[in-house]
N, C-alpha and C positions, 0 to 999 in steps of 0.2 A: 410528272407530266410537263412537257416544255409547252410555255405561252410565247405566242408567235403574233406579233403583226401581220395582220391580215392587207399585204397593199391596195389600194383603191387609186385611182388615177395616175397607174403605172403610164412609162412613155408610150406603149404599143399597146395599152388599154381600148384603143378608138379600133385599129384593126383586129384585135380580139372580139372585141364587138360585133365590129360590122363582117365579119366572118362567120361568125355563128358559134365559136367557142366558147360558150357560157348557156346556162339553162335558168337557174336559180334569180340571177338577178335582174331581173327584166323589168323590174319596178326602183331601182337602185334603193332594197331593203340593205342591202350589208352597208351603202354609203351609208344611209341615215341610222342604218342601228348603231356604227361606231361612233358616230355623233353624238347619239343618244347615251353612250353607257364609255365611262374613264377604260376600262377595263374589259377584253371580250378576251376566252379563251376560243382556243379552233382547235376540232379534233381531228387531225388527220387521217386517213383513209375510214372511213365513218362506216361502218357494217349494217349499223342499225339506226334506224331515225321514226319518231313519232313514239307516242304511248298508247298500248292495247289497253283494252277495258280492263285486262286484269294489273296492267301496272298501274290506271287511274286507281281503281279500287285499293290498292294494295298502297300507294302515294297518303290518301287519303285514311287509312284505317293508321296508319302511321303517326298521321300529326292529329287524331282524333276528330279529323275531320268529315265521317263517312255521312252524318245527315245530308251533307252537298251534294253527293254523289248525282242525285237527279239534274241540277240544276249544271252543275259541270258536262255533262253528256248533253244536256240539251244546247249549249251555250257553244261548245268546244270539239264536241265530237261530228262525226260525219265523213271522215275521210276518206279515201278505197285506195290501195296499193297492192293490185294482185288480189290475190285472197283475205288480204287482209283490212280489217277495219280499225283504223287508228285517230289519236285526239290530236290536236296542233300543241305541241311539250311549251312552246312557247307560252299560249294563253294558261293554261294547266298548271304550269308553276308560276305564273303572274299571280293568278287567283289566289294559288295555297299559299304565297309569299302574302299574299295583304288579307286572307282572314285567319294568317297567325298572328293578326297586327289589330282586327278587327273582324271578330268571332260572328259577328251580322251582316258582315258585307253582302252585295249583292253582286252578283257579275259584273263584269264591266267588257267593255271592247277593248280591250287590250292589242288587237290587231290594228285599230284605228290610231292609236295613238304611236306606231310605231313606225310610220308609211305615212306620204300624203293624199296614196288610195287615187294618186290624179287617175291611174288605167279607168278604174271604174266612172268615173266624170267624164272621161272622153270617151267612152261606149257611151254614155247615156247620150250628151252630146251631139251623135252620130247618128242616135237612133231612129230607125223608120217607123213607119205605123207595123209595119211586122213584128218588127223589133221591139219596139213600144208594147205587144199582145205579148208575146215569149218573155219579158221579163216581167209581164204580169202574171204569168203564169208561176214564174219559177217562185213568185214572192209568197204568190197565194200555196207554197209546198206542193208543185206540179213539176214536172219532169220536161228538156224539150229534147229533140232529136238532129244532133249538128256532126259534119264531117268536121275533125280533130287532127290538125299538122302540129308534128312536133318537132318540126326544122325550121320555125321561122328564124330570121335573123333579124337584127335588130330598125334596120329600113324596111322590114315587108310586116311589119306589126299593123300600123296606123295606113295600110293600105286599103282595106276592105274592112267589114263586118265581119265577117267569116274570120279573117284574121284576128280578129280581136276577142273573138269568141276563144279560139285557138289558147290567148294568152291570158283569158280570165281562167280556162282550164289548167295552162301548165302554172299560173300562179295561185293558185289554190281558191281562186272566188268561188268557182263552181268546180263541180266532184262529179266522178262518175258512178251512176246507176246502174251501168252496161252495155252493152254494146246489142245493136241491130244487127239483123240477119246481111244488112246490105253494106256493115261498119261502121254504120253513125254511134256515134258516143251520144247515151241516155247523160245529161247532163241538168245536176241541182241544185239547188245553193246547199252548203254542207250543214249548218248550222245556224244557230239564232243570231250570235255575232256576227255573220257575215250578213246574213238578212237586214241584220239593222244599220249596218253600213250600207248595204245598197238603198234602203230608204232613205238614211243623212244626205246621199249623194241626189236623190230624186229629189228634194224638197229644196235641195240650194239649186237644181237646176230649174226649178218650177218658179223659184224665187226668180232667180237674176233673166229668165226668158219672160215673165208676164213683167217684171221692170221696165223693159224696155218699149211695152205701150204703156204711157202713164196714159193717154188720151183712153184710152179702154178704160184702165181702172181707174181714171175722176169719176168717168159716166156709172163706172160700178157701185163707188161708193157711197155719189152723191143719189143715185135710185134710194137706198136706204133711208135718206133723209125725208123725201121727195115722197115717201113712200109707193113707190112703183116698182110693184112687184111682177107684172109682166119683165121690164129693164133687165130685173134681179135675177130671175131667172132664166132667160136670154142670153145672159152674160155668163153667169156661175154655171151654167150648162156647158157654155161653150167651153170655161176653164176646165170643167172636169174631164170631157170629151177630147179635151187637147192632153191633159196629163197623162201619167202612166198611175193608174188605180194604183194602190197598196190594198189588195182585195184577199184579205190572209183568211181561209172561210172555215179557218179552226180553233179564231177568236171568239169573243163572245161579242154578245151584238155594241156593247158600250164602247168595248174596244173596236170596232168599226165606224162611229159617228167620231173618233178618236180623228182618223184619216178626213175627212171634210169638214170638223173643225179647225186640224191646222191648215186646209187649204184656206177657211174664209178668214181666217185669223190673219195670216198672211197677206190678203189679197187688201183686207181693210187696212193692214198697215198701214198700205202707202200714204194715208191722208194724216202728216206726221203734226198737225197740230188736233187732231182726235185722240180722247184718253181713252186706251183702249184695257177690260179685263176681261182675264180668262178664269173660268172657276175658280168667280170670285163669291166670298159667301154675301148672300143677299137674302132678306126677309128670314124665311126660315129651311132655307138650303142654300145652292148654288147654283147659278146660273151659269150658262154656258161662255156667253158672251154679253159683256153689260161696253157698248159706247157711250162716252156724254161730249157733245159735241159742243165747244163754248160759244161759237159765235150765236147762237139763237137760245143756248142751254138748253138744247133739246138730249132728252136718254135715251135710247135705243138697247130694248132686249131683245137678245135671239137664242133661242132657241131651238136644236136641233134632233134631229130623229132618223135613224135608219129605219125604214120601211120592209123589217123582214123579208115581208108575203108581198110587197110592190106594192100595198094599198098605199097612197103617200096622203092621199085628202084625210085620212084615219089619224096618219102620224102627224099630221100638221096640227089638226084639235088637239090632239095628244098632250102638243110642245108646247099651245096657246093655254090649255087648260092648266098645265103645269104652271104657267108663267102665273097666271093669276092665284093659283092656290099656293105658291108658295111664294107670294109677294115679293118677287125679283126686283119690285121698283121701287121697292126699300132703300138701298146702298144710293139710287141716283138722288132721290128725293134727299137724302141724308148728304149730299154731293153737290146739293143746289139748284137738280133740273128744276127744269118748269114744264118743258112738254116731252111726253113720254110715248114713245111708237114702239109698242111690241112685236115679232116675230115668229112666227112658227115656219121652220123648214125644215121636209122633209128630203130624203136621198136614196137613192136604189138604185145601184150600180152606177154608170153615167147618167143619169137624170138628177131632175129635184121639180121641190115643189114650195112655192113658198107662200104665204099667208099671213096678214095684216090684222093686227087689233092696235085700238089707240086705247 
C-alpha cells in the first residue's frame, strides 16, 4: 500500500474552494486531523466508507469486546447512506483502541476532540427563536423538516440559516430520517456524541451571552443574598426563556434538574469572590448547591426539583424538606457560616419557582 501526503494549502487550494470542488472538508477536519496524528495513511479511490452493524459486531467480538456493543451503537451509530445504516469508523476504532488500553472505559467524544466544531457555535450563534425551538427539538430525539442543497460553496455557507443547516447535514452533525413528499429532508441528530457536542456548544454560548450583562446578573445573584425570591425568579425565568432547553424527555427526571443546575451554577458563577459547590457531600447526603458568601459569612443552600406533573409549589416543599432532613447546613457550619438562607426551587419547562427557609 503506498502512503501519500495528503496536501493541504496547495497554491490554488483558495479557488478550489471558492468554486465548489471539495465536499468533505468544510470544517478543515483533514487540516486539523494531520495536525493531530505524525502519520495519516489515504486510501485512494475509496469503494466503501463507514461500519455496518455487522462489521461493529464482528470488530468487537474480535478483541473480546461484545459487552460494548450497546453502548457503541448508542454513542457512534445513526448514520443513513442510501439504504444503508452505518457507525462513524472513526469514533468506533477510537473507542476499541482505548478499552484495549482500558477494559472500563466509558465512551468518550472522540468527534469533539478532533475538529473545533466552530460550524456548530456559529449556528447557535445565528440562531432565531425558530431556530432556538428546532434544535430543541432535535436535542429532546425529535425529527425536523428542512430543504437540503448539496452545492453550497464555500462563500454561500455562512449566508443564511438554511445554508447552515445544509452544512450540519453534509458534515455529518445531523442524519437523514427521510425525505417529505414535497423533498424536505427529515433531519436528526445521529447519536449520543453528536448530541453532547451540541450541548458543550449551548452552554459555552449561554455562558459568554448572559456575560455580557454582568449588571443583570449582580442583580441575580445578589437577590439570593437579599433573599428575594420574587428578583430570583423574574430573573432565572427570564434566563431560561432566553436559552435553548436541553429538554431530552427519555432521560429520567434527575437527569433533567441536571440541565437547570448547570444553568444556575453557571449564572452564580459570576460573583467570583463567592465559594461556590456542587454535590457537595453535606450533613448526610448531598446537596445540590452549597454558597458561602464571606463578606457577611452568610451559607446559602439550594436546592433543586423538576416538577414532573407542573405542581412546582409541591416540588419546592419537597427541596425545602430535603434540605432540612438531610442537614445540608452541615458543610457551611463546619466552613464557618453564621447565617444560613435555605432554597427550594422548582422548574417545569421554561418556568420556575422558588421558595425561602432561613
Amino acid at each position: 500500500m503506498e502512503i501519500l501526503k495528503l496536501p493541504v494549502g496547495i497554491e490554488n487550494f483558495e479557488d478550489i474552494r471558492r468554486s465548489g470542488f471539495y465536499y468533505i472538508d468544510k470544517t478543515m477536519f483533514i487540516e486539523q486531523f494531520l495536525n493531530t496524528w505524525s502519520e495519516v495513511t489515504l486510501f485512494t479511490r475509496p469503494r466503501r466508507f463507514g461500519f455496518t452493524d455487522k462489521d461493529v459486531q464482528e470488530i468487537l467480538t474480535y478483541f473480546n469486546l461484545s459487552e460494548h456493543y450497546a453502548d457503541v451503537k448508542e454513542w457512534y451509530d445513526g448514520y443513513h447512506f442510501g439504504n444503508a445504516n452505518v457507525y462513524c469508523p472513526w469514533d468506533v476504532i477510537n473507542y476499541v483502541d482505548l478499552l484495549r488500553l482500558e477494559p472500563t472505559a466509558k465512551p468518550q467524544d472522540f468527534w469533539s476532540n478532533s475538529s473545533e466544531n466552530a460550524l456548530v457555535r456559529n449556528f447557535i450563534d445565528k440562531a432565531d427563536v425558530q431556530t432556538k425551538y428546532e434544535i430543541e427539538c432535535l436535542i429532546a430525539g425529535e425529527y425536523i423538516e428542512k430543504e437540503i442543497s448539496l452545492e453550497l460553496t464555500y462563500d454561500e455557507i455562512d449566508k443564511s440559516i438554511a445554508n447552515l443547516w445544509s452544512v450540519l447535514f453534509t458534515t455529518g452533525y445531523l442524519t437523514k430520517q427521510g425525505v417529505t413528499d414535497d423533498g424536505k429532508v427529515r433531519l436528526s441528530i445521529p447519536n449520543r456524541e453528536i448530541k453532547n457536542l451540541f450541548i458543550k456548544k449551548i452552554r459555552e454560548w449561554f455562558s459568554d451571552t448572559t456575560a455580557n450583562d454582568g449588571k443583570t446578573l449582580e442583580q441575580f445573584c445578589n437577590a439570593f443574598v437579599d433573599k428575594d425570591t420574587e428578583k430570583i425568579e423574574e430573573l432565572f425565568g427570564d434566563y431560561l426563556w432566553n436559552t435553548i432547553s436541553i429538554r431530552d424527555t427519555a432521560v429520567a427526571k434527575d437527569k433533567k434538574e441536571n440541565f437547570y443546575h448547570g444553568i444556575l451554577l453557571g449564572l452564580l458563577g459570576y460573583k467570583a469572590n463567592w465559594l461556590i459547590k456542587s454535590n457537595t457531600e453535606s450533613g448526610t447526603g448531598y446537596s445540590d448547591i452549597l454558597v458561602e458568601v464571606p463578606n457577611n459569612r452568610t451559607g446559602i443552600v439550594i436546592e433543586l426539583k423538576y416538577a414532573e406533573n407542573g405542581d412546582m409549589d409541591a416540588a419546592c416543599d419537597e427541596a425545602l424538606k430535603q434540605i432540612e432532613e438531610k442537614s445540608y447546613v452541615d458543610k457551611l457550619k463546619q466552613d464557618g457560616m453564621r447565617n444560613f438562607i435555605k432554597y427550594g426551587i422548582a422548574c417545569f419547562k421554561k418556568d420556575c419557582k422558588v421558595v425561602v427557609s432561613e
